[in-house]
Structure formats: C-alpha cells, structure tokens
C-alpha positions in Angstrom: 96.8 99.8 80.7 96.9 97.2 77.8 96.2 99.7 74.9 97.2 103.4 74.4 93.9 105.8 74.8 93.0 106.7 70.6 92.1 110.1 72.4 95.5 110.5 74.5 93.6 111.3 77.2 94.3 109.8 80.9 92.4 110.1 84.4 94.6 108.5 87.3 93.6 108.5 90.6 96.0 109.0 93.6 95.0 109.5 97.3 96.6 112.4 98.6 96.3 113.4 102.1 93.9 110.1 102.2 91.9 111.3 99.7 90.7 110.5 96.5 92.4 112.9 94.1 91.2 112.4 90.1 94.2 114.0 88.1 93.6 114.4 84.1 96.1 114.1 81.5 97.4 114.3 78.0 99.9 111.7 76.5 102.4 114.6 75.4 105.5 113.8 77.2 108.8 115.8 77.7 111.4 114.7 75.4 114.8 115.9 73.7 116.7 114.8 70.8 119.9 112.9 70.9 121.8 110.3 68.6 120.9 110.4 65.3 118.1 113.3 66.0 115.5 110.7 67.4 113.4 111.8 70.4 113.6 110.2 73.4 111.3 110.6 76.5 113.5 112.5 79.5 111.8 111.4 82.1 110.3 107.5 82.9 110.7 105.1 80.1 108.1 102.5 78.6 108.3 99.5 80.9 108.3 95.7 79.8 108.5 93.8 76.5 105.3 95.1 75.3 106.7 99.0 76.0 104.0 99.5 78.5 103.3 103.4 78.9 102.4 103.4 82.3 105.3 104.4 84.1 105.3 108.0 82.1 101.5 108.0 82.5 101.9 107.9 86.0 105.3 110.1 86.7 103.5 112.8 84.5 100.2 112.9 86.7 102.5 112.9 90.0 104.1 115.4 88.7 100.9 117.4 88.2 99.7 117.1 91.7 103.2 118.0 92.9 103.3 121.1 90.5 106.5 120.6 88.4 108.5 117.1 87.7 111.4 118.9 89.7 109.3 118.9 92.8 108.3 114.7 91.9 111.7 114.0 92.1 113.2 111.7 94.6 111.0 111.4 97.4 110.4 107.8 99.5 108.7 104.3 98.8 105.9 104.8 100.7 104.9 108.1 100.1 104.6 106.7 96.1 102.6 103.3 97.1 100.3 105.0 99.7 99.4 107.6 97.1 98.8 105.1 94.1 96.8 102.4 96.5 95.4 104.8 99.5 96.5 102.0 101.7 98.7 102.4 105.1 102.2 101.6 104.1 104.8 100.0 106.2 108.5 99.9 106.3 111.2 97.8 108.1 114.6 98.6 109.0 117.2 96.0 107.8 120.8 96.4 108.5 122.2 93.1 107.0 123.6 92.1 110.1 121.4 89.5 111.2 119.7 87.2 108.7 116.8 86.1 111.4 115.7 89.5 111.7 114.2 89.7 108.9 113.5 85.9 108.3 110.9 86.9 110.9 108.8 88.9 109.0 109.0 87.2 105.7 109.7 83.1 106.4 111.6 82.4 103.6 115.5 83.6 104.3 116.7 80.3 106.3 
C-alpha cells in the first residue's frame, strides 16, 4: 500500500483453510495514551521510513478472522505466510551445529 485509503476502508485477502477469504476493514486502530498524552498504536507499528501502515492493516484483519487480537497472538511463521500467499510453506530444522547442513539448501554459507 503506497497511499492511505481517503475512505479508511481496507479489503485484505488471506487463504484460510486454502481458501480465499476477503476480510473488510476500517483504519481505526487500538491505541492508549502515554508520554506526554500522545496516542500510540498498541499493537503493530508503521513499518519503514515512509511509516508504511501495512503491518497494522494486516494484524488488524488477522485478528478479525481469528476473532480477537488475543487469539492473533503468537502463533508460527508459516501459518502467517501460507495465509497471506495461499502458497505451501516449508520449514527447515537448523541446529547450528553443522555449517554444511544448511549450505545445502541455500549455496551461499561456505
């Protein structure tokens, strides 16, 4: 997202359960007032130089499809990047002990 929506208004899709899952929302975030009484978003933050709002865009909608932002919380990798991309999602076990291991998979770590 490059420019904030004039009508605050949001549709981001997810894939949940490998589906397509269209998930409408507002640009009123959760936030509380601290230092100096300025309010401060509780949850994600603006990303980037440019204060890029889609990290709250995004943790707000997940937190729609999950129910509350308490039931968002924690979670794993994958289950985040399978549900933003719909694609199958892979992970690798690295224990640090062996630098080949995973020089294997990725080339570059000789």
């Amino acid at each position: 997202m490059n420019k904030k929506n004039d009508n605050g208004i949001y549709a981001i899709k997810f894939f949940v359960r490998g589906k397509p899952w269209i998930v409408v929302i507002d640009d009123i975030m959760v936030t509380a007032k601290y230092n100096n009484n300025v309010d401060y978003l509780i949850f994600a933050s603006p990303q980037g130089n440019d204060d890029a709002f889609w990290a709250p865009l995004l943790e707000k909608a997940w937190a729609k499809v999950k129910g509350t932002y308490t039931a968002s919380e924690a979670g794993f990798t994958a289950t985040g990047l399978r549900a933003i991309t719909g694609s199958p999602v892979f992970e690798h076990e690295f224990d640090g002990k062996n630098i080949d291991d995973i020089s294997k998979y990725y080339g570059y770590m000789k």
